[in-house]
Wavefront OBJ file of the C-alpha trace (Angstrom):
o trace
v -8.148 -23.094 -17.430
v -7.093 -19.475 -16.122
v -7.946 -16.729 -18.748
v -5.549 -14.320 -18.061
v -4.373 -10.607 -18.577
v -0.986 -9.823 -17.592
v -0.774 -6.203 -16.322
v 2.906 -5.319 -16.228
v 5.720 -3.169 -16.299
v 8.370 -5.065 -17.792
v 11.231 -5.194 -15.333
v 13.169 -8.327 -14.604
v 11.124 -10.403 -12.150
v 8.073 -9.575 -14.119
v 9.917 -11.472 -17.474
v 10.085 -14.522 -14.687
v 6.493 -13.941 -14.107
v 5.470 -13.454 -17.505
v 7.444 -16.829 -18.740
v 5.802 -18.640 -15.428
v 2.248 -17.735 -17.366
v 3.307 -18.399 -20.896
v 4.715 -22.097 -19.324
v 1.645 -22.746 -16.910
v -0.646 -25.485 -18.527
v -3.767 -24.335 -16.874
v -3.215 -20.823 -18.061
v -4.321 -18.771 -21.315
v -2.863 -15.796 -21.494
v -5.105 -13.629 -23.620
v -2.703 -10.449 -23.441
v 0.030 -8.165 -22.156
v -0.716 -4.672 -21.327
v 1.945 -2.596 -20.516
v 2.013 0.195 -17.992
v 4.770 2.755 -17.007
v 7.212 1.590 -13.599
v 9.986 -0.326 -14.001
v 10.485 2.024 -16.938
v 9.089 4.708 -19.168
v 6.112 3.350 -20.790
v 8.106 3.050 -24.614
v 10.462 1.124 -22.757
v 7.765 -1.494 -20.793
v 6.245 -1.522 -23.685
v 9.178 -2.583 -26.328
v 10.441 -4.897 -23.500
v 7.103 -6.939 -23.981
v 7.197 -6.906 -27.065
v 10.788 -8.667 -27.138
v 10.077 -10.936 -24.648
v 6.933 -12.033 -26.874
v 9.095 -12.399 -30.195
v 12.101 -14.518 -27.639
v 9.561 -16.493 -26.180
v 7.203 -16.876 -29.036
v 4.003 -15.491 -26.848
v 1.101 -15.532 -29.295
v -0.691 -12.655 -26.704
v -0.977 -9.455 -27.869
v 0.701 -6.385 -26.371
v -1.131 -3.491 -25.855
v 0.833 -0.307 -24.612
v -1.040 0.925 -21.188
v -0.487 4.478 -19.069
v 2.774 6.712 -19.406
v 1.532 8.937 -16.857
v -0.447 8.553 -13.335
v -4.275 7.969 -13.311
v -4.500 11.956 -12.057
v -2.463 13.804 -14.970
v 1.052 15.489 -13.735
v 0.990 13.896 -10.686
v 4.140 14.257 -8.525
v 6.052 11.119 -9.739
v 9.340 9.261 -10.042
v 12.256 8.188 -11.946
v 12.434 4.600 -13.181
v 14.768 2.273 -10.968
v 17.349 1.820 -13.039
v 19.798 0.946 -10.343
v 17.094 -2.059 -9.853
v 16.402 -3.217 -13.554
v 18.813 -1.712 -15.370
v 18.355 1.992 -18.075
v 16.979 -0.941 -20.438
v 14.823 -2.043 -17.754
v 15.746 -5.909 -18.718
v 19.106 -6.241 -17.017
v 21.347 -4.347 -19.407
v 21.261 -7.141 -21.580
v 21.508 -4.744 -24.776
v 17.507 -4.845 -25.593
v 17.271 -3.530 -29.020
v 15.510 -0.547 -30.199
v 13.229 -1.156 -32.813
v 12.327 -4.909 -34.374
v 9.432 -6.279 -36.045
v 6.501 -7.115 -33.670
v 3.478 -6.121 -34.042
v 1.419 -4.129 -31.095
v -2.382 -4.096 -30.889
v -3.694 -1.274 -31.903
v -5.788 -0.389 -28.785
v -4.590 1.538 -25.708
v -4.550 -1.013 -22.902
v -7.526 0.196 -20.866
v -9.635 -0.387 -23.630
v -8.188 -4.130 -24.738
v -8.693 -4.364 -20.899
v -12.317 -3.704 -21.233
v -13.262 -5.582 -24.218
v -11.213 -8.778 -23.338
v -13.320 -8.863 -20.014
v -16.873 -8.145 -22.152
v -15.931 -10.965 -24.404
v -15.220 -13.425 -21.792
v -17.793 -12.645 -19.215
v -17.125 -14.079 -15.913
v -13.684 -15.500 -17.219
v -10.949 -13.105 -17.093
v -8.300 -13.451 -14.074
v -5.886 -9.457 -14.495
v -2.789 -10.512 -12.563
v -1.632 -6.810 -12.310
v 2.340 -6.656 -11.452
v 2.900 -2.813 -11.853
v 0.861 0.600 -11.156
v -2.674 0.072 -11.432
v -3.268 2.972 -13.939
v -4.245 0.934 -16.272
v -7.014 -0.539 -14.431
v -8.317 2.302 -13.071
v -8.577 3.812 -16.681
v -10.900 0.473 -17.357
v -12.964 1.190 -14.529
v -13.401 5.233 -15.739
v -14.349 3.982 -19.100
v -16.685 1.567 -18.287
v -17.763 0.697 -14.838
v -19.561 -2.379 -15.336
v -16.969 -4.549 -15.797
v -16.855 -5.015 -12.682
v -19.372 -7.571 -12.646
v -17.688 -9.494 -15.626
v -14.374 -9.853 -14.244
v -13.386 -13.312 -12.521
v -10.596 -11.901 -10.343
v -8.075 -9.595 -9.875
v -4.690 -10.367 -8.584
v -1.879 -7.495 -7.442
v 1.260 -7.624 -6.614
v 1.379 -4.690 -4.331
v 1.511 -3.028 -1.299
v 3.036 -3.796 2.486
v 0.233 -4.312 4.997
v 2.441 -5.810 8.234
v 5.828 -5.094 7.088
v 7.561 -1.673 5.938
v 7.188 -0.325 2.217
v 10.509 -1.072 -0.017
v 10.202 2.923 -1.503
v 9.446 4.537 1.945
v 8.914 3.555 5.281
v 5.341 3.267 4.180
v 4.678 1.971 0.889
v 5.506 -0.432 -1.781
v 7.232 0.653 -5.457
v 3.357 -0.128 -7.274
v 1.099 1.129 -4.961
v 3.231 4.452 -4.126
v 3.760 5.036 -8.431
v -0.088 5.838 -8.510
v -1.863 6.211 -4.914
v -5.090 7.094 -6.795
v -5.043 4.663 -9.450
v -4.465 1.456 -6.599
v -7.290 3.218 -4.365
v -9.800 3.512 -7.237
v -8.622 -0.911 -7.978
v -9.263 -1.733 -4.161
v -12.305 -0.053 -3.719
v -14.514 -0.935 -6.742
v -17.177 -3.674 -6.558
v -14.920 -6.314 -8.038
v -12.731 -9.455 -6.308
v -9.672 -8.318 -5.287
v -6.489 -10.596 -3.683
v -3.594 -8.427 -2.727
v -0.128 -10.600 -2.954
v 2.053 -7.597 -1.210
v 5.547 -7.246 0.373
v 4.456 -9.372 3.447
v 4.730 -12.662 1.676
v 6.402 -11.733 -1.397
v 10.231 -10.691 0.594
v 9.578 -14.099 1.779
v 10.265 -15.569 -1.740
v 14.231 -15.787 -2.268
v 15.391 -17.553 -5.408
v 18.974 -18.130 -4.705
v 21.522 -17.797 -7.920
v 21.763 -21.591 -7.620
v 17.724 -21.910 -8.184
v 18.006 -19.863 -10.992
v 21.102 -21.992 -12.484
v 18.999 -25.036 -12.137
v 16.118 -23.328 -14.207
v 18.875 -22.122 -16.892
v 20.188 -25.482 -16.888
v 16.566 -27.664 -16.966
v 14.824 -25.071 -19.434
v 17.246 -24.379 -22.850
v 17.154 -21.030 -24.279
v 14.146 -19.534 -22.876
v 15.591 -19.512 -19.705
v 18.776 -18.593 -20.258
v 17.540 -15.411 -21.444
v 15.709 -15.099 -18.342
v 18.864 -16.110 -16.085
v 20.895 -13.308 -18.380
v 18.486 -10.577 -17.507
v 18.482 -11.503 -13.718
v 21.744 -10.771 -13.156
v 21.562 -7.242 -12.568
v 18.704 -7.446 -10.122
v 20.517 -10.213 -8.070
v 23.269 -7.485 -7.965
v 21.025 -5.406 -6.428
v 19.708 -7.983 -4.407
v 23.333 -8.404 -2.298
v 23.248 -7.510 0.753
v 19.579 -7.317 1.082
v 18.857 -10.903 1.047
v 20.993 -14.050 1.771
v 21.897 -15.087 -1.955
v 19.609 -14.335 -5.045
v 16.725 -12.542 -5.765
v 13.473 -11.665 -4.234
v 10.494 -12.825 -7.000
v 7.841 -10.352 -5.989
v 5.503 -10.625 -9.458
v 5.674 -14.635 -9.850
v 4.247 -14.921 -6.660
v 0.701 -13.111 -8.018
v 1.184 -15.682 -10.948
v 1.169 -18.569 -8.327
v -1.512 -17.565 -6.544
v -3.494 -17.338 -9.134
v -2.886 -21.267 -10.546
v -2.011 -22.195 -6.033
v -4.311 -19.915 -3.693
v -4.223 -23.079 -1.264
v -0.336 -21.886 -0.994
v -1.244 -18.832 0.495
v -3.243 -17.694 3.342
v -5.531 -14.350 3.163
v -7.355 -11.814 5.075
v -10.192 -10.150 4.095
v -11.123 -6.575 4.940
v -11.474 -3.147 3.527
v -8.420 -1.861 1.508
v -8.087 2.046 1.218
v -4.282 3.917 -0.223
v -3.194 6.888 1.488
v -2.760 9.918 -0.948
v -0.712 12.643 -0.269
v 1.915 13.911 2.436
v 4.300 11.376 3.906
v 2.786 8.030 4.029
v 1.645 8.432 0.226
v 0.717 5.339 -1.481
v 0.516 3.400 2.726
v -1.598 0.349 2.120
v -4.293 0.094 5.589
v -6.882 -2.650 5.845
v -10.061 -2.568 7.360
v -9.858 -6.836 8.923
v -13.419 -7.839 8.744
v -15.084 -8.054 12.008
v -12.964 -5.719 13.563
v -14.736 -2.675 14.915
v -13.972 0.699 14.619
v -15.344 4.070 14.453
v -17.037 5.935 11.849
v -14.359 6.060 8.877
v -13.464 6.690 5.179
v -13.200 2.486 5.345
v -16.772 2.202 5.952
v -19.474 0.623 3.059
v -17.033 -0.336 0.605
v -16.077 -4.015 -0.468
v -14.221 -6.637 1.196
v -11.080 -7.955 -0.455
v -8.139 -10.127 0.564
v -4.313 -9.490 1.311
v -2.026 -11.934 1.634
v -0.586 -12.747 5.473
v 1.191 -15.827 4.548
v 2.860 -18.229 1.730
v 4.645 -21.354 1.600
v 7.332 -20.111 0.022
v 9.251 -23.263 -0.539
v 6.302 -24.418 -2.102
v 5.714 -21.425 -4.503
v 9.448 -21.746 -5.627
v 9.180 -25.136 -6.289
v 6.055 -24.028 -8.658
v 7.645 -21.491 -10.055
v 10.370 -23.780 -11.064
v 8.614 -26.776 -11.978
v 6.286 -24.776 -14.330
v 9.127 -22.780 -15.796
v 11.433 -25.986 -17.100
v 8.245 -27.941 -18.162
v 8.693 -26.339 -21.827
v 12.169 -26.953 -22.729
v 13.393 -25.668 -26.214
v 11.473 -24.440 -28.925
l 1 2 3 4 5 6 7 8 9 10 11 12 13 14 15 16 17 18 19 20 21 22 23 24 25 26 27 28 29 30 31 32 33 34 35 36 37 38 39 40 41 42 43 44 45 46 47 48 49 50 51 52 53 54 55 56 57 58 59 60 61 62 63 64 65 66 67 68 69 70 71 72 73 74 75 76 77 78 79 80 81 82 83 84 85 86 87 88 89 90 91 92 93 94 95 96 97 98 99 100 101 102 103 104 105 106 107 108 109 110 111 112 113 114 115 116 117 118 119 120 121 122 123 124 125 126 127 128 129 130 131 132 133 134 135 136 137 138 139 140 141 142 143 144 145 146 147 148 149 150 151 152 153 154 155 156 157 158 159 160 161 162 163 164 165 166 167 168 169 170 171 172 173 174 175 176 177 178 179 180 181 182 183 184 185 186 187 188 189 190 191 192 193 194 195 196 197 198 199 200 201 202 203 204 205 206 207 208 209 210 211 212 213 214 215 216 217 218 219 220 221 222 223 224 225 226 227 228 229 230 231 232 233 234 235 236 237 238 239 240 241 242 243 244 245 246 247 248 249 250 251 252 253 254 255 256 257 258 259 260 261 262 263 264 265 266 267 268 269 270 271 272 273 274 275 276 277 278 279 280 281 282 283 284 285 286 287 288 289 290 291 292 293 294 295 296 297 298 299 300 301 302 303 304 305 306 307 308 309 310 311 312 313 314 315 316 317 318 319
């Protein structure tokens, strides 16, 4: 059984990924913690917390970061031609309902979730990494008691999605993604290299709606917007960046890795670049140099992952 944290910025393909965990049988989701991306942080954050009352999630929901790891950093609007100004689609979210929130900030229900399940915890983290990097400032030592940490993030072989350089996650908080990669702690990497790989076509999705009753005909509602977006940048349907970090965490063998030194360019016009360090290459002298060895992603079966993603999704039906 995967003990997991779901790290996210709630966003359309991270309600696929989030209903892919709730679904998985080999997965325990012990929370949601929200962080700022898709949308302003009050709107990640009530997003969760209506997925969790429409899905009946028993995790908590802890709101995360509103801001970058280093205050009043330069920063951008939310995508709403991606997700929508409700950040779900524009399926008329509603403002205010009656779910509750846990009362910690998200670094800190970060921390003690990890401290009371030492050597347990899996963070798939789908959005800036703010959040973790506030864990790691407030107490460094869980980097020993963490299982894993999975990210969907970055472009290592292929270009960026926001610039030339960099992917939407990484480039939201440069800092806060260097700080993640370079701590003491297991890292795996899921980035744009495999994850433009994974196409759901509208008929995929239809099949889901059709298998899986009301649960996922919410989610085939929301996902209309970002398959609209989706047109003309892929074949038919929609590219499922965040599930894929969900697979890999319950299908690694669906995947194959690289290890090496990670380090995030901050600042001027490659800001938020992702650059490995491949183990056994050498180099000279550089900023890559003593720090730990993590894995990105170089391939995926991607027909495989769908499948999974698909199978796992329709094996609750109705409520």
């Amino acid at each position: 059984m995967h003990k997991v944290i779901f790290d996210t910025d709630p966003g359309v393909d991270d309600a696929m990924a989030l209903l892919f965990l709730h679904h998985h049988p080999d997965v325990a989701l012990l929370g949601v913690t929200t962080v700022f991306g898709n949308a302003r942080i009050e709107t990640t954050t009530r997003n969760a917390l209506f997925l969790k009352r429409e899905w009946k999630i028993d995790a908590p929901v802890a709101r995360g970061a509103g801001e970058t790891f280093i205050p009043h950093r330069i920063s951008h609007e939310p995508p709403t031609f991606i997700h929508g100004d409700d950040g779900l689609g524009n399926i008329g979210v509603p403002d205010v309902f009656d779910v509750p929130l846990d009362p910690r900030p998200a670094h800190r229900f970060i921390v003690e979730t990890i401290r009371e399940n030492p050597g347990e915890v899996t963070i798939v983290a789908v959005g800036r990494m703010t959040n973790l990097a506030n864990a790691l400032k407030e107490d460094p030592e869980i980097v020993d008691l963490v299982k894993e940490i999975v990210v969907m993030g970055g472009a290592f072989e292929v270009n960026g999605n926001v610039t030339p350089a960099a992917e939407a996650n990484i480039h939201g908080d440069p800092e806060a993604a260097d700080i993640v990669f370079t701590a003491e702690w297991p890292v795996v990497i899921v980035g744009l290299d495999v994850t433009l790989q994974t196409v759901m076509t509208r008929k995929a999705l239809a099949d889901i709606r059709d298998a899986a009753g009301t649960r996922a005909k919410l989610l085939f509602d929301l996902s209309q917007f970002y398959i609209k977006f989706y047109e003309g940048r892929v074949p038919d349907g929609m590219v499922v960046h965040d599930s894929c970090a969900c697979a890999y965490v319950v299908a690694p063998e669906l995947f194959q890795t690289r290890a090496g030194t990670v380090r995030v360019v901050c600042g001027g016009i490659a800001d938020g670049m992702t650059i490995q360090k491949p183990d056994g290459r050498t180099f000279g002298p550089s900023d890559w140099d003593g720090l730990p060895s993590q894995r990105i992603c170089t391939g995926i079966d991607a027909p495989a992952v769908l499948q999974l993603i698909h199978d796992t999704i329709v094996s609750v039906k109705e409520d």
